[in-house]
Each structure stands twice: as C-alpha cells, then as structure tokens.
C-alpha positions in Angstrom: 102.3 138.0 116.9 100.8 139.4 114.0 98.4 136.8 111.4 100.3 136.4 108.5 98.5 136.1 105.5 98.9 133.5 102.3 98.7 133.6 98.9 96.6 131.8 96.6 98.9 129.4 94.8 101.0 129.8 92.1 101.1 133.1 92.8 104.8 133.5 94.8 107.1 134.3 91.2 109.8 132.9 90.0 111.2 130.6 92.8 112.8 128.7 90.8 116.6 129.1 91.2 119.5 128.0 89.2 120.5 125.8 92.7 117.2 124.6 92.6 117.2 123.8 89.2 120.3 121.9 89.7 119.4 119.5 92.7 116.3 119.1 90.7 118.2 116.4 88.4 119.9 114.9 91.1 116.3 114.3 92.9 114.2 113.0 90.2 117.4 110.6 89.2 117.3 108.9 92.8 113.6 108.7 92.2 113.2 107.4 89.2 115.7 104.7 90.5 113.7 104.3 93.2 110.5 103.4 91.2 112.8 101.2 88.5 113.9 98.6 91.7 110.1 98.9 93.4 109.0 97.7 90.4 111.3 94.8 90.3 109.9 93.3 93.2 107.8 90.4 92.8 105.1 91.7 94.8 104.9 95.7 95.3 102.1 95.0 98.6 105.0 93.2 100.4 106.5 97.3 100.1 103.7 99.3 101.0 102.7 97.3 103.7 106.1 96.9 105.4 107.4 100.6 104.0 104.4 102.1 104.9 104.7 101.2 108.6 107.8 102.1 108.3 107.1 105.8 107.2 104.2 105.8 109.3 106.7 105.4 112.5 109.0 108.1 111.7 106.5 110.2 110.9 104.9 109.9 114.3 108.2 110.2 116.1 108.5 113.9 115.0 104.9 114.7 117.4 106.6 113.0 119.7 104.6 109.6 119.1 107.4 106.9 120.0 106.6 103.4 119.1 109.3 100.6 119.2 109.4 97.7 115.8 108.7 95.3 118.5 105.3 96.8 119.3 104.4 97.5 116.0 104.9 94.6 114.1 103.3 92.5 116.9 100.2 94.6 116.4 97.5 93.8 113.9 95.2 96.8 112.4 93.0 94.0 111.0 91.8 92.6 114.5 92.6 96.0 115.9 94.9 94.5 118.1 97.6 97.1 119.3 100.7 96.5 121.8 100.5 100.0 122.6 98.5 103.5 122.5 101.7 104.7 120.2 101.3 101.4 118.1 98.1 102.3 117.5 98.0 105.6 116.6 100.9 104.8 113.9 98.8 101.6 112.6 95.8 104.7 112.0 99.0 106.8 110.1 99.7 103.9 108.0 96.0 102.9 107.0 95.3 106.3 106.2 98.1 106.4 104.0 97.4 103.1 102.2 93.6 104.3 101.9 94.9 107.6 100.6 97.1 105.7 98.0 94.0 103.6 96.8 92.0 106.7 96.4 94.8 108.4 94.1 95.6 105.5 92.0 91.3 105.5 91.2 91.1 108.9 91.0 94.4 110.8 89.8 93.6 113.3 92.2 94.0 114.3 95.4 91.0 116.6 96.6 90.2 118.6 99.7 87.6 116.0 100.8 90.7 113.3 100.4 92.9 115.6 102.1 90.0 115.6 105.1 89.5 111.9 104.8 92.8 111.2 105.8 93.4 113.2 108.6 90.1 111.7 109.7 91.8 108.5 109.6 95.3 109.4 111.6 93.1 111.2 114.0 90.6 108.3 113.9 87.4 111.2 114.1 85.3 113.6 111.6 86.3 116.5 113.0 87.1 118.0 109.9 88.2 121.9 109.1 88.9 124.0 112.1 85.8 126.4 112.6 86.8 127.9 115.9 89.2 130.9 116.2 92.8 130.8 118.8 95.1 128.0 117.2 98.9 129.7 116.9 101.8 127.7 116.8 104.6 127.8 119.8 108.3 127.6 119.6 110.1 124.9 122.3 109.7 127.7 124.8 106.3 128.5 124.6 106.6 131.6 122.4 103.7 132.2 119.8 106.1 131.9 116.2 103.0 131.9 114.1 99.3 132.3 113.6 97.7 130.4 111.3 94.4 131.9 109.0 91.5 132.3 111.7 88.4 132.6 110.2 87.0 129.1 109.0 86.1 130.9 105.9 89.5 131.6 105.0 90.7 128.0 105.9 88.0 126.4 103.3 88.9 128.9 100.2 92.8 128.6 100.9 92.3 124.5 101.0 90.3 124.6 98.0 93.0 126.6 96.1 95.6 124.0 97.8 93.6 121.5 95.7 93.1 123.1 92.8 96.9 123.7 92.8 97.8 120.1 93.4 95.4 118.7 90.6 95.8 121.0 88.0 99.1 120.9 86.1 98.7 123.6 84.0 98.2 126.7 86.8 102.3 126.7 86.2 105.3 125.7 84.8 107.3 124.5 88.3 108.8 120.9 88.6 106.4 118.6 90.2 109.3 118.7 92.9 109.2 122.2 93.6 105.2 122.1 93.8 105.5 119.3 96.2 107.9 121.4 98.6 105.3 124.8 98.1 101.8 122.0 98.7 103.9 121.1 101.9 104.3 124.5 103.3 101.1 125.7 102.1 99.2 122.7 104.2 101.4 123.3 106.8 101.1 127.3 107.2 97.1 126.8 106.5 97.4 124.4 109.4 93.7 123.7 108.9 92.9 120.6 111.4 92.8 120.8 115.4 95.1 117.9 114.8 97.4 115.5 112.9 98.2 118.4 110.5 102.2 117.4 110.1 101.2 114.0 109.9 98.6 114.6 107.3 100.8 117.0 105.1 103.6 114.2 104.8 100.7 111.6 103.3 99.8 114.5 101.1 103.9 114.3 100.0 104.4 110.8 99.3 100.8 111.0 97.5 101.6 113.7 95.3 104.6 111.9 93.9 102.0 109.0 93.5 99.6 110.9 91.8 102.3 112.9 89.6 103.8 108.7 88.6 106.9 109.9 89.8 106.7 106.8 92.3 104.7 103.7 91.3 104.2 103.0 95.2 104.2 105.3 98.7 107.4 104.2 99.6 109.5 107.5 100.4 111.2 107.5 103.9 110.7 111.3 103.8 109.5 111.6 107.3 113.1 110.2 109.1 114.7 112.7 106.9 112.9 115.3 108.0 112.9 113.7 112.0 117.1 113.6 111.7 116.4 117.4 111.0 113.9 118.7 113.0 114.8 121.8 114.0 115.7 122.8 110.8 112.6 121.7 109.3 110.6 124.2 111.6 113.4 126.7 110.9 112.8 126.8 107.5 109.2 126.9 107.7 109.3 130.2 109.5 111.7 131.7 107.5 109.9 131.3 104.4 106.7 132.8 106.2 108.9 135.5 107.4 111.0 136.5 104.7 109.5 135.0 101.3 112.8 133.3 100.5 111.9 130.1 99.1 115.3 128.6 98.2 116.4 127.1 101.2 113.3 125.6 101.9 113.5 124.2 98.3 117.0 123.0 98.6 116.1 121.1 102.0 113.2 119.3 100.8 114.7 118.5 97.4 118.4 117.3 98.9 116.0 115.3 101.3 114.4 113.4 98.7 117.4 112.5 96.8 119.2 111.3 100.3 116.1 108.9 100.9 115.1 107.9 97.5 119.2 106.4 97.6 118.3 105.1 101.2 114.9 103.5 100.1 116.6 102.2 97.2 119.2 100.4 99.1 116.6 98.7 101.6 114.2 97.5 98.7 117.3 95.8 97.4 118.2 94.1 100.5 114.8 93.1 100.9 114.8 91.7 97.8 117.8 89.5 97.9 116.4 88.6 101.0 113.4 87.0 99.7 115.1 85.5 96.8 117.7 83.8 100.1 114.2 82.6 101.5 112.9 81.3 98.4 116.0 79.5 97.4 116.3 77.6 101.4 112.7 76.6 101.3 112.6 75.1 97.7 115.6 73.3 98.6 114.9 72.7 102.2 111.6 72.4 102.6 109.9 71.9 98.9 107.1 70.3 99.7 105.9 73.5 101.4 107.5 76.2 99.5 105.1 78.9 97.7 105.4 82.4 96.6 102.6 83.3 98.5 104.1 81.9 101.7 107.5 83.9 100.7 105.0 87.2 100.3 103.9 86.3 103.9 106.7 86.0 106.0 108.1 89.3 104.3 104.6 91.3 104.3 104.3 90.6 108.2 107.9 90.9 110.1 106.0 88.9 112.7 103.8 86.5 110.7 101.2 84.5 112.8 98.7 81.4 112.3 96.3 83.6 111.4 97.6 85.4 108.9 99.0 82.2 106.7 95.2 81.3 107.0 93.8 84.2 105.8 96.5 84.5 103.2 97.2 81.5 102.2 93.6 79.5 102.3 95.0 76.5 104.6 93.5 75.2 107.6 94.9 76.0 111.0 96.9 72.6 111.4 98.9 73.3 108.1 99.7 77.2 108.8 101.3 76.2 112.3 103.3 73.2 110.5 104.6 75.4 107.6 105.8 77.7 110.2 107.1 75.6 112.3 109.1 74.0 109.7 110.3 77.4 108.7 111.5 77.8 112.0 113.9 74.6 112.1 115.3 75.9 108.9 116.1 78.7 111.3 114.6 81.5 108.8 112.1 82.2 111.6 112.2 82.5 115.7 108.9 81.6 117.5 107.7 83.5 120.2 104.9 83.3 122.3 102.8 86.9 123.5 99.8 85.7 125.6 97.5 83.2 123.7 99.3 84.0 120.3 102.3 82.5 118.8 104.5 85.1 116.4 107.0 84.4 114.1 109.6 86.7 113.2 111.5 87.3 110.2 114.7 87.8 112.2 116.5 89.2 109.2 113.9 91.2 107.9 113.7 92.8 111.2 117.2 93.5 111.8 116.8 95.5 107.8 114.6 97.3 109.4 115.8 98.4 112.4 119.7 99.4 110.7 117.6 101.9 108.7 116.0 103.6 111.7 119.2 103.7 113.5 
C-alpha cells in the first residue's frame, strides 16, 4: 500500500459540521459536570490515583495487555512490586500519566519532548522517535492498511507541528474538542514510536483537556469507551486517512466523551458517598482512631497495607496494623494475607470498581 501523506495542522478546512457543532454542547456539559463533582471531593489525589489506574487498565486492554483489579491493586509502583508482567506494564501507563499531568499543570503545555517523555515511561526505555524505515500498520488478517511517514526527518517536523498545534490556541478557531479528536488522529497516523503509540496518544487526550482546564484532574474513562468499540475505533481511523471525511470520526470521539464524562461522573459520586459512609462509621465506631487522612488511605489504595498507613500517615508500625485491624472488625475492611504481606481491601470500593469495568 501506498505512504499516505499528512498535513501540517490546521490545515484540513472547515470540519466543523453543524452535527458536530451540536454534540459539541452536549460534550462540554458532561464535562464540565465532571470537573464541578471532582472538585467536590475532599481530596482530588484519592481520584487520580485510583482513576488513573483505572484508565491505565483499559487503556492497556485494547494492545491486548490484560491485567485483573486483583493484581493491580495488590501491586505497589512505589516498591516496584508487581503481581504480574501485565500489572506492571499498566502501573508504567499510570505513572506516566500522573508524571505527564504534573508536567502540564507547571508548564501549560504539552511539548514534543513531554510527548517523548511519556512514552518513555509506558515503554519504560529512551528509545525515542523512530529513525529506521519499515513500520506499517496490519489489519486482524495480516493485511498492510497503512504506512506511516518513513523518513525520521518527516516524523520530527510532523511532531513538532503536532506541538505547535496543541500549544498554540490561536493557529484556529476549532473547539478545544474538535482539536483533541484531530491531535488524536494526527499522533496516531504519525505513529512515531516503535512502541506504546496508542497508549501514548490517549495520555496525550486526557492531558489536553488538562491543559485546555476543561478537567481540573486526568480522570476521563476515555480508553474503555474506546475498548467497548474497538473496531470501530480503527475503522474510523482509516477512513479519515482514506477519504478526508472527518465527521464521523468527530462524532465518535465527541459522543464518547459525553458517554464517559456521565459515567465518570456517576462513579466519583459513589465514591464520594462512600467515604462520607466510612467517615461517619469510624467517628462513631471507632473515634479514637478516626482521621481524614486515614479515610484518604483506605480510598487512595483499594488494598491498603501497613506500609502505606506508615508512610501516609507518620505512625509507627504497631499503630498502622491496630487501626487496620480495628477497621476490619467494623467490617469496612477484609484482611488478607499474600506471602509476607498482609492487604486490606476496601471491599466496597472494589466492587465500584469492578461494576464500571463490567
């Protein structure tokens, strides 16, 4: 199959449609919902340390990473402690996405050498920028579909437009939306790593939404919209390649932030009314032990260990394993032992979470 070639952004006309324009409102009103009840929570970390995960999971389920909550909520990226090689890999996704988020709330920006930074991280090595010729992209049955720029000339001065068109607002007059779904296929037709490219393009969304304040936190389920519609996804991809008909491809990404911004919505305010179940049991159970920054513990780590009320929490050893215990014969916990550790799980937490990936 024959290269195809890109254009330098903004440069595809008026793609802008009145559908588009439409779904549009419904999209940035679930958003800015979203960001209204993230911001309610007492603690935002608690979100983009559980959510993050979360995203980071689905994310690697569409190349084919599978990881179970079990295993990844029992691993630790701090110790570097992983249940599993898939664990793993989505602990890198995740960490490379909360890095990326630090680096955009510093900087307002998200650069080339951020976007290179990151898939460093999710591929845990500096590879960098391709620079040798022969990747192409396959269809299920081995077909070549697409062939990405070659020359690692043409990679470079495509992703440096890419970031010139994601930091500077003024190159057009598109919703931040639309630019989102056009940075998305742009990374993803540039295709400019060996490896982790999808994986690094869906950071790069939930970023840009950072970065444009249209979310306070990286908190979008995005990816298990996109892994409920795979095929489509990859569909839609190629035809925009093929025929320069952006609409659908707007319409898909657009309908699937509003349908995850609602679902997102809903979760943060079950997790929520969670906590405030937690707080109200322990201070009336169990005062003598009751903190908010034990409440942001047991709902930061699903499966909360010794260690981490230590670190957390500045108590000794002693007192960590008797607040937990004692959280356990409230029955807000279940204990479990995994080799030499003992884990505690959030059973309710847990089940939130694993409703939404179901």
């Amino acid at each position: 199959m024959q290269q195809h070639s890109l254009s330098f952004l903004p440069d595809l006309g008026d793609i802008e449609t009145i559908l588009v324009l439409k779904q549009l409102a419904r999209s940035h009103k679930a958003l800015a919902e979203l960001k209204g009840v993230a911001q309610g929570m007492p603690n935002q970390n608690i979100l983009i340390n559980t959510l993050s995960l979360q995203e980071a999971k689905d994310s690697s389920e569409i190349e084919n990473i599978i990881t179970t909550q079990d295993d990844l909520y029992r691993s630790d990226y701090q110790s570097q402690q992983f249940h599993s090689l898939a664990a793993k890999e989505v602990h890198h996704y995740a960490n490379a996405l909360r890095e990326g988020y630090e680096r955009v709330q510093l900087t307002r920006l998200l650069t080339s050498n951020d976007i290179q930074t990151i898939q460093g991280n999710i591929e845990n090595n500096n590879a960098g920028f391709r620079k040798s010729l022969g990747t192409v992209l396959k269809d299920q049955n081995g077909q070549v579909i697409y062939t990405p720029p070659q020359h690692p000339d043409d990679v470079v001065k495509l992703m440096d437009n890419l970031s010139t068109f994601i930091n500077d607002d003024e190159l057009c007059d598109w919703d931040a939306l639309t630019k989102m779904a056009v940075i998305h296929h742009q990374f993803e037709s540039i295709h400019p790593f060996y490896d982790g490219n999808g994986r690094t393009g869906r950071v790069i969304n939930i970023l840009y939404l950072v970065q444009q304040e249209l979310l306070d936190t990286p908190i979008l389920y995005l990816s298990r919209y996109i892994n409920q519609h795979k095929q489509q996804y990859y569909q839609l991809l190629q035809t925009v390649r093929d025929t320069g008909d952006w609409e659908d491809w707007l319409m898909f990404i657009l309908v699937g932030i509003e349908q995850t911004a609602k679902q997102t919505t809903q979760l943060v305010l079950a997790i929520k009314a969670l906590m405030l179940s937690y707080k109200q049991a322990l201070r009336q159970e169990a005062p003598k032990i009751y903190s908010q920054d034990l409440i942001n513990n047991l709902f930061r780590h699903p499966y909360t260990k010794i260690d981490f009320v230590v670190t957390e929490l500045q108590v000794t050893r002693q007192t960590a394993s008797r607040y937990l215990d004692a959280i356990v014969e409230l029955k807000l916990l279940s204990k479990f032992k995994l080799g030499k550790d003992n884990y505690y799980l959030n059973n309710q937490l847990f089940e939130l979470f694993s409703k939404v990936s179901q």
